[in-house]
C-alpha positions as CSV (number, residue, x, y, z in Angstrom):
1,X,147.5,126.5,49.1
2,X,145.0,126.6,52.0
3,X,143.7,124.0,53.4
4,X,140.1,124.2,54.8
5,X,139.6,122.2,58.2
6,X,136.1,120.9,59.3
7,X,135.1,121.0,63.2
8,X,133.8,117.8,64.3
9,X,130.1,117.6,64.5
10,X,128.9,118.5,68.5
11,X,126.1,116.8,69.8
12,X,122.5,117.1,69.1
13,X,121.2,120.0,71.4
14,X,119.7,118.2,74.7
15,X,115.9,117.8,74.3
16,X,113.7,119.7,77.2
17,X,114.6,118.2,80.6
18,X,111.5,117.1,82.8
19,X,113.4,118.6,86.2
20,X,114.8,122.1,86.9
21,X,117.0,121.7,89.7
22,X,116.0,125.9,90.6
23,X,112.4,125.2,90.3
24,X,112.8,122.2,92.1
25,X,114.7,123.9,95.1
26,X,112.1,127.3,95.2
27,X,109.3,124.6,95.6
28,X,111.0,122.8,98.6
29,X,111.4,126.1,100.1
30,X,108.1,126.8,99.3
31,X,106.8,123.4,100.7
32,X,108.7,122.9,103.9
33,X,108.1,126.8,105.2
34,X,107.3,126.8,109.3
35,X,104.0,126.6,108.6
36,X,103.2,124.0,105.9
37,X,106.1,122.1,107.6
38,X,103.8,122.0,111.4
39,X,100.8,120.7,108.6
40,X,102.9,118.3,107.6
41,X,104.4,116.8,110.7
42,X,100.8,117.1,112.5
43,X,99.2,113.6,110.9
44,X,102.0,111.5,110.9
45,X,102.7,112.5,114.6
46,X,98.9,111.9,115.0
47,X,99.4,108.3,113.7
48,X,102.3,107.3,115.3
49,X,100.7,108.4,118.6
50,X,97.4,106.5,118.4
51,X,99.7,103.3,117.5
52,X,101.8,103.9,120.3
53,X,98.6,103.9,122.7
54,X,96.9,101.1,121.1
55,X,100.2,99.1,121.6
56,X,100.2,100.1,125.4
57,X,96.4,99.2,125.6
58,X,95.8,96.1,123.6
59,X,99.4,94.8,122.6
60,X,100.0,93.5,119.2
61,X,96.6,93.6,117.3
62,X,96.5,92.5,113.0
63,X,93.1,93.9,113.0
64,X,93.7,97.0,114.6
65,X,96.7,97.5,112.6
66,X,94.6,97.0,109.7
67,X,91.8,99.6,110.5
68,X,94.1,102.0,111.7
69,X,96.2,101.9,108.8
70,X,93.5,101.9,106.1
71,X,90.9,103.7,107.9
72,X,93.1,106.5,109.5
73,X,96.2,106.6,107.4
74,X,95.6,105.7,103.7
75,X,92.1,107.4,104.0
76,X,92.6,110.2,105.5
77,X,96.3,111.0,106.3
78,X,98.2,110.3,102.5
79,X,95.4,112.3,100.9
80,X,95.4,115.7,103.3
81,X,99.2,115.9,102.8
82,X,98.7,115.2,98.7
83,X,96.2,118.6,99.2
84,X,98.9,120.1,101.3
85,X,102.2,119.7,98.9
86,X,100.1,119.4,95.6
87,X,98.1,122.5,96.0
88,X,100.8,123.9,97.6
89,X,103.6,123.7,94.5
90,X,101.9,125.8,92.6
91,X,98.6,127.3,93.7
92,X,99.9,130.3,96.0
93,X,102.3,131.4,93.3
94,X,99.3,131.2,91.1
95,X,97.4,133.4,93.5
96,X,100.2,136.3,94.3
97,X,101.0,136.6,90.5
98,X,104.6,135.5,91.5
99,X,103.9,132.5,88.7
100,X,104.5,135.2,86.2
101,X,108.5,135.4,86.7
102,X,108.9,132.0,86.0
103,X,106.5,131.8,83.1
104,X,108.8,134.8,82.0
105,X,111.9,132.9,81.7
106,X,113.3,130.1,79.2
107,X,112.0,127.0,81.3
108,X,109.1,124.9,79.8
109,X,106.1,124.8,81.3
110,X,105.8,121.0,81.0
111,X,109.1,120.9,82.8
112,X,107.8,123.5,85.7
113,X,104.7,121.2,86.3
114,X,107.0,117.8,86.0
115,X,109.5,119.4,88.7
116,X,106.6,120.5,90.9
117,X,105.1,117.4,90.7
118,X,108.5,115.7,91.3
119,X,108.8,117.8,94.7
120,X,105.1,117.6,95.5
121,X,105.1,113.7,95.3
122,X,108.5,113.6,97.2
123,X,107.3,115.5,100.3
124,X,103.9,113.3,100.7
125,X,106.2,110.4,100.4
126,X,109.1,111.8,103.3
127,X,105.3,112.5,105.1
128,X,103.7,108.9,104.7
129,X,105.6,106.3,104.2
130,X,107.9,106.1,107.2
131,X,105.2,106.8,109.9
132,X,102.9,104.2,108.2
133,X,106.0,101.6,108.4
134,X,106.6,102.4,112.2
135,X,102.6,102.3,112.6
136,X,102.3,99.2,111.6
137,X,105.3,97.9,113.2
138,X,104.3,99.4,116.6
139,X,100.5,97.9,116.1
140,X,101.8,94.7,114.9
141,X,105.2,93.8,114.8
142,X,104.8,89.8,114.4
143,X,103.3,90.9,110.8
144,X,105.4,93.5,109.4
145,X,104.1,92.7,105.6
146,X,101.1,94.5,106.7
147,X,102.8,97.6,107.2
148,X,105.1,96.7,104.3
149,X,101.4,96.5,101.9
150,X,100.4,99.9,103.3
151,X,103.5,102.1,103.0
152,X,103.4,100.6,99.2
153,X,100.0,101.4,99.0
154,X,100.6,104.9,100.5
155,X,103.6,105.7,98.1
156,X,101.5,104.7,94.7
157,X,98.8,107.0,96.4
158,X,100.9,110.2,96.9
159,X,101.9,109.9,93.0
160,X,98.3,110.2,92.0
161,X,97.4,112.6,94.9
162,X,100.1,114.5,94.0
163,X,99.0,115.0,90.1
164,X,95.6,115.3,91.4
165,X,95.9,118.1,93.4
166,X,98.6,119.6,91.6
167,X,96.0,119.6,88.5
168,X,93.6,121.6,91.0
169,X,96.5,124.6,91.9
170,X,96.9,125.2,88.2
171,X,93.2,125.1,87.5
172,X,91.0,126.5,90.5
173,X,91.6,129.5,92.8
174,X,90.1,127.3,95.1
175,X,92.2,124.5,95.1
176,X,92.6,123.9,98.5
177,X,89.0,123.7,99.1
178,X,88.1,121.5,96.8
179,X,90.7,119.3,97.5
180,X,90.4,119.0,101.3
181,X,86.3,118.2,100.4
182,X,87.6,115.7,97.8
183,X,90.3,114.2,100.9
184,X,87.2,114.3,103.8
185,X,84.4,113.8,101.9
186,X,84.9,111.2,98.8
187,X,88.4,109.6,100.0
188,X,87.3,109.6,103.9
189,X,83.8,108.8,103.7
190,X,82.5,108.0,100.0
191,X,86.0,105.7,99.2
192,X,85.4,103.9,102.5
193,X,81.5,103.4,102.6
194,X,79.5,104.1,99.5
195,X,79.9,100.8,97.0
196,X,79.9,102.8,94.2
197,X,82.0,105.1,94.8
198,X,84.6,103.1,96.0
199,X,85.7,102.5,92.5
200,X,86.4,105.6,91.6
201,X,88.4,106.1,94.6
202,X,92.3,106.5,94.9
203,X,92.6,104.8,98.2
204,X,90.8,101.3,96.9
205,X,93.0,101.3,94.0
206,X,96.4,101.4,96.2
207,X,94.6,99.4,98.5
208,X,94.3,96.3,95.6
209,X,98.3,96.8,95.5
210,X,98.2,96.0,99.4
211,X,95.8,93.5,99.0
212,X,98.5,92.3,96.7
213,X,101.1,92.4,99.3
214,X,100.0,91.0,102.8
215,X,98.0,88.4,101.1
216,X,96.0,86.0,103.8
217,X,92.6,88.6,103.4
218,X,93.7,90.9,105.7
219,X,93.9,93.5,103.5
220,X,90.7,93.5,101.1
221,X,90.0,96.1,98.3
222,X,87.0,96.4,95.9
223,X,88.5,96.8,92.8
224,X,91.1,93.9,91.4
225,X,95.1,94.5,91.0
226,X,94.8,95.4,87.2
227,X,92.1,97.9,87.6
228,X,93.5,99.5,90.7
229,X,97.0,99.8,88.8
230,X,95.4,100.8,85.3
231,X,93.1,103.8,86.8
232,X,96.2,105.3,89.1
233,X,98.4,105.0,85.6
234,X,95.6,106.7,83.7
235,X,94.7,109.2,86.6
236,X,98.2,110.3,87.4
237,X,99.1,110.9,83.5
238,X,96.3,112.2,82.7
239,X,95.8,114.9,85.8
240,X,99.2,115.4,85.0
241,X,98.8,116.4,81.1
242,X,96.0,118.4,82.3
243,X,98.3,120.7,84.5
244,X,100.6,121.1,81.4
245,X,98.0,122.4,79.2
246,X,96.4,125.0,82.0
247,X,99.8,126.1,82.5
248,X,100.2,127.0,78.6
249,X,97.1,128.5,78.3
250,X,97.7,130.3,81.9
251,X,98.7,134.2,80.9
252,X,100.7,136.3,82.8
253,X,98.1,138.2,84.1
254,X,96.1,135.1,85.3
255,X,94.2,132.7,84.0
């Protein structure tokens, strides 16, 4: 008599994982070259430096930490890195054809633009965040929730930044560009000046998060908490979605 044995029933196959450790890793390498790596250190050094000075000049200063920090770092610093490590992730393999080998393997292409994003937003963070914290210590260090509202502010930022301009690699030869006229011109200038544009502007809608934060009116933004925080979520997923569905429709010859 034989006797038939059944093998227990294996797991349910892992659905598609939004990292890839070797995508991940070709992007840091990619990222933090000798040369985008000098970009990168350039700002913050920049920042740290003119709070260091204004510290020797005028001592501790709120209101110079404030305008430093919003003016300087959160308007112009946080988004030239985003353009930096977003455009960077993706665009020059775009450009060389070298995007081709890994559109050629197994790996989704949701998952390629979910890891590059991961990496992208992870570099603008290592970037910002510190040197804003030991900014705003050095400008004022008797009100360190100031620099506490701003390096929050700065680390929401990078993650729409980062979808932004990631968006803009996959879907413009001239990502860089565009995005360094989007960081000067409508962050810089447009976010800071022009009424109406400043709610359509990524730097007031972190800045509503500060506001949050330091509390006592030193910090102002023009759009309220809830709006700032619904139009980064919607931004950031959507910019993000975007990405994926370029990258499907990219072909291996180009787009």
């Amino acid at each position: 008599m034989s006797v038939t044995t059944q093998k227990p029933a294996g797991r349910a196959p892992a659905g598609p994982r939004p990292y890839h450790p070797t995508v991940a890793r070709l992007t840091r390498r990619a990222l933090l070259g000798r040369r985008r790596a000098l970009l990168l250190l350039a700002l913050p050094a920049l920042l740290l430096l003119i709070a260091a000075l204004i510290r020797i000049q005028a001592g501790v200063d709120d209101r110079a930490a404030v305008e430093i920090l919003n003016g300087f770092a959160l308007a112009a610093m946080v988004p030239l890195i985003g353009v930096i490590a977003g455009t960077g992730a993706i665009a020059p393999e775009i450009d060389d054809g070298s995007i081709a080998h890994l559109l050629a393997t197994p790996v989704r292409r949701s998952t390629i633009i979910l890891t590059k994003l991961i990496v992208a937003v992870g570099v603008t963070l290592l970037f910002t965040v510190p040197s804003i914290l030991l900014a705003g210590v050095l400008l004022n260090e008797n009100n360190r929730q100031v620099a506490v509202a701003f390096a929050t502010a700065a680390a929401v930022a990078s993650v729409a930044y980062g979808a932004i301009f990631l968006m803009l690699g996959v879907i413009s030869r001239n990502a860089v560009v565009i995005g360094l006229i989007y960081a000067l011109v409508w962050e810089a200038l447009f976010g800071q000046l022009v009424p109406g544009a400043q709610t359509l502007s990524v730097q007031q809608w972190s800045l509503s998060i500060a506001q949050r934060i330091a509390e006592g009116g030193t910090v102002t933004s023009e759009v309220s908490l809830g709006v700032g925080v619904t139009l980064l979520c919607v931004t950031t997923a959507g910019a993000t979605w975007y990405a994926m569905r370029r990258l499907r429709s990219l072909t291996m010859t180009g787009d």
